[in-house]
N, C-alpha and C positions, 0 to 999 in steps of 0.2 A: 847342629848336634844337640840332644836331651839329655841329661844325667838326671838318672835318679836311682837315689839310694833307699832301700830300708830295710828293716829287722828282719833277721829268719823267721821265715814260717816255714816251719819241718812237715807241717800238714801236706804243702802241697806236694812233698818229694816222693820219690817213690818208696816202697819199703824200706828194701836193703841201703838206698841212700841217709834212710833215718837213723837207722841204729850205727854209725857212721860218726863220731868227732870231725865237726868241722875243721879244718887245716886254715883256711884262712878263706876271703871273702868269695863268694860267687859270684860269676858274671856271665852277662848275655848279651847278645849283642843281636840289635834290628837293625837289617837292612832290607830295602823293601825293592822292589819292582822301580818304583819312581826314581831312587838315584839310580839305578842303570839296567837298561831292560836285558843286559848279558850277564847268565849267571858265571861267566868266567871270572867278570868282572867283579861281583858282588863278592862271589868267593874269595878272593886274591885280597878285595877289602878285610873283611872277616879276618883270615888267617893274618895278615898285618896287627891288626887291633887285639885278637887273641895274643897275640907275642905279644905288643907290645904291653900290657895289660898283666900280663904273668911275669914280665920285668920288672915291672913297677908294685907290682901286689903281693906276690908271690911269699917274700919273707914275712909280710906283717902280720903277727899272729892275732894283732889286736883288732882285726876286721873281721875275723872269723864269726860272727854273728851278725853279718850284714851280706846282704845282696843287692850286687849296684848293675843298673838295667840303661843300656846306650843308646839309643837311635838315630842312625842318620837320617836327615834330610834332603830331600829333593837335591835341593844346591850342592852338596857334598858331593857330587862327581863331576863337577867344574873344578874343584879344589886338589890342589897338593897334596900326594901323601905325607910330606912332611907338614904342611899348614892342618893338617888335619889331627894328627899325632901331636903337635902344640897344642891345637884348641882341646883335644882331650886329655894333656896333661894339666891344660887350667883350669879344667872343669873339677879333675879330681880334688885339686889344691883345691879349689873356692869351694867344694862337699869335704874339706878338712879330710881326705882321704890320701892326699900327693905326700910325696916322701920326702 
């Protein structure tokens, strides 16, 4: 799994998304063909990591000018979704983002 965080750029969003106060940080999340060739599978990833993500993020107002971008790897559909949800709660802590 990749973490990486950086500053808003408003450029890329769409209109009515810019004239918009940010609320708190945004997030994206890549999963590709390679960890699992079933998009049922891909998706049920996704909506895990969306939640979990909006629990952890959701309150802190002081992100709201950042955009932090996920990717899974290959290997990440051998793994737990709880080993998985660990490794992305350490990643946020070690990007000074964890709660």
């Amino acid at each position: 799994m990749v973490l990486r965080v950086m500053q808003e750029e408003s450029r890329y969003l769409r209109p009515e998304l810019r004239r918009q106060p940010p609320q708190t940080c945004r997030c994206a999340l890549v999963i590709s063909n390679k960890v699992s060739k079933r998009s049922v599978r891909r998706n049920k990833l996704r909506r895990m990591f969306h939640e979990h993500l909006r629990q952890r993020l959701e309150h802190r107002r002081d992100l709201s000018e950042r955009w932090v971008l996920i990717s899974l790897r290959p290997e990440a559909s051998a793994a737990e979704p709880s080993q998985l949800l660990e490794e992305c709660d350490s990643l946020l802590s070690s990007a000074g983002l964890g709660t």
